[in-house]
C-alpha positions as CSV (number, residue, x, y, z in Angstrom):
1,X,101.5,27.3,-31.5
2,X,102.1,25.6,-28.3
3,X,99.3,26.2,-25.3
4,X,101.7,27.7,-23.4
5,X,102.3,30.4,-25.7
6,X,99.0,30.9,-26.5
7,X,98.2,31.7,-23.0
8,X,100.8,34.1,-22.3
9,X,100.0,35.9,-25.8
10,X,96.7,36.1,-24.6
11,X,97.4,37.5,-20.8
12,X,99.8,40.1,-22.9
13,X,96.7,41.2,-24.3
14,X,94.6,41.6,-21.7
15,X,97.1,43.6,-19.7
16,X,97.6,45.8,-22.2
17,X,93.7,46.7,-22.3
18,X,93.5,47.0,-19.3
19,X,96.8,49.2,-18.1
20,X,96.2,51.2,-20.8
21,X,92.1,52.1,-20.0
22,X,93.4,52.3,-16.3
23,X,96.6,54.9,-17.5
24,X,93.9,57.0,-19.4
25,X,91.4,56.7,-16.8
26,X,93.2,57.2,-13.8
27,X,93.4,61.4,-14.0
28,X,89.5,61.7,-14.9
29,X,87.0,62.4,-13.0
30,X,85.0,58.9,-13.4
31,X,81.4,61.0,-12.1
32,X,81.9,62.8,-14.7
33,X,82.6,60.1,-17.3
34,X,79.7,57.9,-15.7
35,X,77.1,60.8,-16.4
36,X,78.2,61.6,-19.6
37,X,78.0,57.5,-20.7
38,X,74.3,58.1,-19.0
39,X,73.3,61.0,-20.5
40,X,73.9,60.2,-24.1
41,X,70.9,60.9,-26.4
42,X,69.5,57.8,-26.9
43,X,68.6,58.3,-31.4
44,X,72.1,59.1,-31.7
45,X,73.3,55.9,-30.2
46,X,70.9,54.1,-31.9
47,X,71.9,55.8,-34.6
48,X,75.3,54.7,-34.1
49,X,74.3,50.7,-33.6
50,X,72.8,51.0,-36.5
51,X,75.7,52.2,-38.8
52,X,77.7,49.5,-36.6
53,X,75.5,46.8,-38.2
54,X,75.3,48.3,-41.4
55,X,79.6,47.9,-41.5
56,X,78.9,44.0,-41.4
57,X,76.9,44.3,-45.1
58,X,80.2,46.6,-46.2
59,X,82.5,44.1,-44.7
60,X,80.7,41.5,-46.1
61,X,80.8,42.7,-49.6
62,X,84.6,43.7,-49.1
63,X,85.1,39.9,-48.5
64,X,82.9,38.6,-51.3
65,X,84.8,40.6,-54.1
66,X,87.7,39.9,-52.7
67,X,86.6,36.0,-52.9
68,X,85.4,36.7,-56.5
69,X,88.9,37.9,-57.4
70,X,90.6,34.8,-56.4
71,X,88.0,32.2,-58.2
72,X,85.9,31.4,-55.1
73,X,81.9,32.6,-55.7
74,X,80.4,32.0,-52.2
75,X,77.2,33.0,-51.7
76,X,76.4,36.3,-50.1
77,X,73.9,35.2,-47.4
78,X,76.4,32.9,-46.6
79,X,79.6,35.4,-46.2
80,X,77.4,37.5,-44.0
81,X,76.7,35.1,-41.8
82,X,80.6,34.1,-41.5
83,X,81.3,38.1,-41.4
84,X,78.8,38.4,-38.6
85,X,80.2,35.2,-36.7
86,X,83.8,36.2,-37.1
87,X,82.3,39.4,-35.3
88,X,81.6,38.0,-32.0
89,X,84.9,36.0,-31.9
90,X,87.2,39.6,-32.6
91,X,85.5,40.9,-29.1
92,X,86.1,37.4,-27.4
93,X,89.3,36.0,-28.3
94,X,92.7,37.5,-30.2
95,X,92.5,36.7,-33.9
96,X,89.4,34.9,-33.5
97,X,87.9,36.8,-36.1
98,X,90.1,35.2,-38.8
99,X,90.6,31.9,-37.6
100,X,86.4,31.8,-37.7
101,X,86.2,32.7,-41.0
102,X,89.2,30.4,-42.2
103,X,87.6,27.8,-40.5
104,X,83.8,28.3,-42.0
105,X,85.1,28.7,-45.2
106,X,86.6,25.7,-45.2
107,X,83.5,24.4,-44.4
108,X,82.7,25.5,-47.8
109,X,85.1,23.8,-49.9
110,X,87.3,26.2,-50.7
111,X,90.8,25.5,-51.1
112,X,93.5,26.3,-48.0
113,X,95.7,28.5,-50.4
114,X,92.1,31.0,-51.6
115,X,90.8,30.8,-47.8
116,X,94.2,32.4,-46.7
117,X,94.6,35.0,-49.5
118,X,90.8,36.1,-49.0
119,X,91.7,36.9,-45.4
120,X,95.2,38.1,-46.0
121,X,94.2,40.3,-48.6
122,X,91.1,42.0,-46.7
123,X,93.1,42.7,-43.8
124,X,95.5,44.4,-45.8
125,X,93.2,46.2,-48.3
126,X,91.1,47.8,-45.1
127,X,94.8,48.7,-44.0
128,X,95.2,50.7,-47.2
129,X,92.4,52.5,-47.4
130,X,92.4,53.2,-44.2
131,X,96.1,55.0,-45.6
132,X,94.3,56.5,-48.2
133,X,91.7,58.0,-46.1
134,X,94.2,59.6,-43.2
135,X,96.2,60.7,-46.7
136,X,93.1,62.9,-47.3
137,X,92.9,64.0,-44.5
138,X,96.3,65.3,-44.1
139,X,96.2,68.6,-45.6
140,X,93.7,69.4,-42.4
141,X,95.6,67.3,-39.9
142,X,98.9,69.3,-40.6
143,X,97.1,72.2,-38.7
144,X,95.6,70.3,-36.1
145,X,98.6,68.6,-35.1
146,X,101.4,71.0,-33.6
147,X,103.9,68.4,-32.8
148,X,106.2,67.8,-35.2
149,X,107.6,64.5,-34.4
150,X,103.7,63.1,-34.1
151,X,102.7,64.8,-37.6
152,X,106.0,63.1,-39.1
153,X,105.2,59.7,-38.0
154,X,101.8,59.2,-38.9
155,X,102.9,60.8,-42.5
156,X,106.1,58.1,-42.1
157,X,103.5,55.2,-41.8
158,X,101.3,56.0,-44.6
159,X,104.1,56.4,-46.7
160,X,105.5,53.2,-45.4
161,X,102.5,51.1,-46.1
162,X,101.9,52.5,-49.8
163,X,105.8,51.6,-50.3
164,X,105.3,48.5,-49.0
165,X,102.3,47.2,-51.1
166,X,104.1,48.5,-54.1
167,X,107.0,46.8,-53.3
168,X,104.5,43.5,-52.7
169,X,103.0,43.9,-55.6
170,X,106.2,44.5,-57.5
171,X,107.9,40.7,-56.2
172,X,106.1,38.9,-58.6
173,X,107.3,40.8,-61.7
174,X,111.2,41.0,-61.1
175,X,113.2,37.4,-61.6
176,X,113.7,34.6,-59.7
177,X,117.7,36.0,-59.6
178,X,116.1,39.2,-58.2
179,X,114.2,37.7,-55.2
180,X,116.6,34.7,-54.5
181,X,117.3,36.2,-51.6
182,X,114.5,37.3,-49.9
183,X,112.9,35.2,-47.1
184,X,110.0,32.5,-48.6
185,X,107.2,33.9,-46.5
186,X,107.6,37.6,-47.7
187,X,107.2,35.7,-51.4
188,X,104.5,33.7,-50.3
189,X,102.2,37.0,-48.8
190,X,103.2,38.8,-52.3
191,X,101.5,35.8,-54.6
192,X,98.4,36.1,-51.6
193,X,97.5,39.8,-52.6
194,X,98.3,40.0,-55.9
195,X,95.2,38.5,-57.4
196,X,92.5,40.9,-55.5
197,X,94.8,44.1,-55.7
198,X,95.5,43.5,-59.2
199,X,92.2,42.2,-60.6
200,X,90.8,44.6,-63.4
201,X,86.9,43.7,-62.6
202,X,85.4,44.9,-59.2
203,X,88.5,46.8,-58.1
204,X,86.8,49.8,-57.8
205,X,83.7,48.4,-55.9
206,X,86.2,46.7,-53.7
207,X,87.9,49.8,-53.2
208,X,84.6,51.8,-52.9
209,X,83.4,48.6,-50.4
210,X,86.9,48.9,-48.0
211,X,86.2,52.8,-47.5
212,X,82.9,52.6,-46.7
213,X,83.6,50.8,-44.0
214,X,86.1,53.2,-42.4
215,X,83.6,56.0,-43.3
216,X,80.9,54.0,-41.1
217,X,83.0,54.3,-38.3
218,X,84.1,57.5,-38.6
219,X,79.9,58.7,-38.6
220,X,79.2,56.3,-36.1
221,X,82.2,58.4,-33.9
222,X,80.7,61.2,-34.8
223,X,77.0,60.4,-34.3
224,X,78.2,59.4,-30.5
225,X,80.4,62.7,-30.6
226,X,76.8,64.7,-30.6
227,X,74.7,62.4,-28.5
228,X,77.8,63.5,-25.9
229,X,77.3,66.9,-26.8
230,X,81.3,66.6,-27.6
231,X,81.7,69.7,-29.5
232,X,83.3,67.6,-32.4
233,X,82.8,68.6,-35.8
234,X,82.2,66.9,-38.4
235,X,85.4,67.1,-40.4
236,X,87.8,66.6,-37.2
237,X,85.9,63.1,-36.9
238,X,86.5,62.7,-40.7
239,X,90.0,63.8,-40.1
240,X,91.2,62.2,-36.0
241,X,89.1,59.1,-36.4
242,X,91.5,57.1,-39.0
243,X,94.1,57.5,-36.7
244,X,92.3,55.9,-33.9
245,X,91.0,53.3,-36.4
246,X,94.6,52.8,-37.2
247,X,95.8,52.5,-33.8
248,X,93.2,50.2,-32.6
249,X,93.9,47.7,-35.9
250,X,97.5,47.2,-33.8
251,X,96.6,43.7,-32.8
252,X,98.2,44.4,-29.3
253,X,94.7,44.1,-26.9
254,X,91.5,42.4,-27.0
255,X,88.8,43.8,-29.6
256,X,91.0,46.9,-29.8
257,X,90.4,47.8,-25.9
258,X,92.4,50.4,-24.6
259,X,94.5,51.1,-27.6
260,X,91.1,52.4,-28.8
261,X,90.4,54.5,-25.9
262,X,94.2,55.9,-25.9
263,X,94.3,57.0,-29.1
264,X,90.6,58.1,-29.4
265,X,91.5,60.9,-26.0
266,X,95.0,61.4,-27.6
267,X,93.6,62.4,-30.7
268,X,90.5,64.0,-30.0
269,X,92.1,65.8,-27.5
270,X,94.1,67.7,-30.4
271,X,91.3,69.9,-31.3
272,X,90.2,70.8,-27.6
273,X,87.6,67.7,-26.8
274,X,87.7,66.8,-23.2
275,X,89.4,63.7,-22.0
276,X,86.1,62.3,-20.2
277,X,84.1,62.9,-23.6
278,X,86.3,61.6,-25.8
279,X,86.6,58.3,-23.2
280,X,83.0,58.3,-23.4
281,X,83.1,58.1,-27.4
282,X,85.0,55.4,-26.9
283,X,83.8,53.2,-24.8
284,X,80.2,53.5,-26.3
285,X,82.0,52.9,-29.6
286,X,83.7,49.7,-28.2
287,X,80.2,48.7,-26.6
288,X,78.3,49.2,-29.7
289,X,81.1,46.6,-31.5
290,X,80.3,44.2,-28.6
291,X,76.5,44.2,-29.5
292,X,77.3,43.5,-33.2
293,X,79.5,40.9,-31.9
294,X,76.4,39.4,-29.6
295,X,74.7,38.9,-32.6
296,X,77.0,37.4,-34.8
297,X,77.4,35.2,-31.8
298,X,73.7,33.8,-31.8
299,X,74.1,33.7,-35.7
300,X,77.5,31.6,-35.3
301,X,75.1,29.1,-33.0
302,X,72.5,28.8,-35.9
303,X,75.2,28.9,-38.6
304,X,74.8,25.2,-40.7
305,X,78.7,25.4,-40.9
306,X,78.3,23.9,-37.5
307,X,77.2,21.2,-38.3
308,X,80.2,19.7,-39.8
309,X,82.6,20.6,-36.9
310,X,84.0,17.2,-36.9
311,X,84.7,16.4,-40.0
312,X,87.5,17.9,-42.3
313,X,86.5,19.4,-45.8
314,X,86.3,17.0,-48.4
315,X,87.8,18.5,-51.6
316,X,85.2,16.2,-53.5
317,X,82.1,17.3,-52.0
318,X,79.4,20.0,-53.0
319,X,79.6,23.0,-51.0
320,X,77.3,24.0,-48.6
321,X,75.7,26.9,-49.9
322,X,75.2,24.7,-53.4
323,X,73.2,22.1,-51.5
């Protein structure tokens, strides 16, 4: 991508985050938001750091079955480290999460066409469980939500993205008459998925892996939600959360910023949470993230991968974690 583009993808980005924190912020009373950030009970925001961090091991062992699917067996100590590395680059850059982890697996050995489908393929299974899990909770949602149009078009996008990976996962069975016609790339993404989605051993764990980590958030929300004294109960979080999740995945701002903070007031507003609480959840969610990604930052400054930043993979060579 040329510079040029980069930057103005970029600026785009950080407009968005901030228009939208300053379109939701701009009717509160900020006193009142400031005291509730200060007054949170300190064990429940530790509390919430904690199951923060812990999502890095889920992550982790999302990414390693997903690995172990494809061929690849990288160590675990090592995909932690890239997990927690790839951390600190999703607060600080767009896509720099991914383009970290491509880039230390590489370091690795591992071939350009297993690095891509690893990545390709986590994003998109945390997508769909993240489906499955707003799915669940739609029987509840239909009586929170008393908007029509919105309760049709979060059921329309669940429905979408279930269609779509069955259609994916579909391309690869029909003939080559079949799918003459459709565009390379769509083929391309369908061969990248197929392996983890399809694989007979570990699906389950790698299933059970990719909604544990939603479910961390979600108590982690909901942790913050009583160290606010929000008034949020425990199965609105289980059932409003997803959809900020889901909103917040839209890889429109930095880290999530202000798409987060949007939808969290939007939605927890929906069962009567006030807008400077829910704001509150938010931000100390999106600050708890940040210290994750501090730490993945010092770990990407000790990580060995470094060490070979000038020089390009060589097919032939041992990989790191069996030297």
């Amino acid at each position: 991508m040329p510079p040029g583009k980069k930057t103005i993808i970029v600026l785009t980005k950080f407009m968005v985050s901030a228009g939208i924190i300053i379109l939701v912020a701009r009717d509160l009373d900020l006193s009142s938001l400031k005291a509730d950030l200060l007054a949170v009970k300190l064990h429940m925001l530790a509390l919430a750091m904690l199951l923060l961090f812990a999502q890095t091991f889920a992550l982790c062992n999302r990414w390693i079955l997903i690995l172990r699917a494809i061929g690849v067996s990288l160590n675990w100590v090592a995909g932690w480290r890239i997990v927690l590395a790839s951390a600190w680059f999703n607060q600080v850059l767009p896509s720099g999460g991914e383009a970290v982890r491509i880039w230390m697996l590489r370091r690795h050995r591992v071939k350009w066409s297993q690095t891509l489908s690893s990545i390709v393929a986590d994003r998109f299974i945390g997508l769909l469980t993240l489906g499955l899990l707003i799915l669940a909770g739609m029987p509840f949602l239909i009586s929170r939500i008393h908007d029509d149009v919105l309760l049709f078009a979060v059921a329309a996008v669940v429905a979408a993205a279930y269609f779509g990976a069955i259609v994916l996962l579909m391309l690869n069975r029909l003939s080559a008459r079949a799918t003459a016609g459709l565009p390379v790339r769509i083929m391309q993404f369908a061969a990248l998925l197929e392996a983890p989605l399809l694989a007979r051993a570990g699906r389950k764990a790698l299933l059970g892996s990719a909604i544990v980590v939603h479910l961390l958030t979600i108590t982690a929300s909901y942790a913050l939600a009583i160290g606010l004294d929000a008034g949020l109960s425990a199965l609105d979080a289980f059932v409003l959360v997803p959809l900020v999740i889901m909103a917040a995945a839209v890889p429109l701002s930095i880290g999530g910023w202000g798409i987060r903070e949007g939808a969290m007031v939007g939605s927890l507003g929906l069962v009567g949470i006030a807008s400077d609480k829910a704001l509150a959840i938010s931000i100390l969610l999106g600050l708890g993230n940040l210290i994750v990604g501090i730490i993945g930052g010092a770990v990407w400054l000790l990580a060995p991968e470094r060490a070979a930043y000038d020089a390009e993979p060589d097919d032939t060579a041992p990989p790191l974690h069996q030297r």
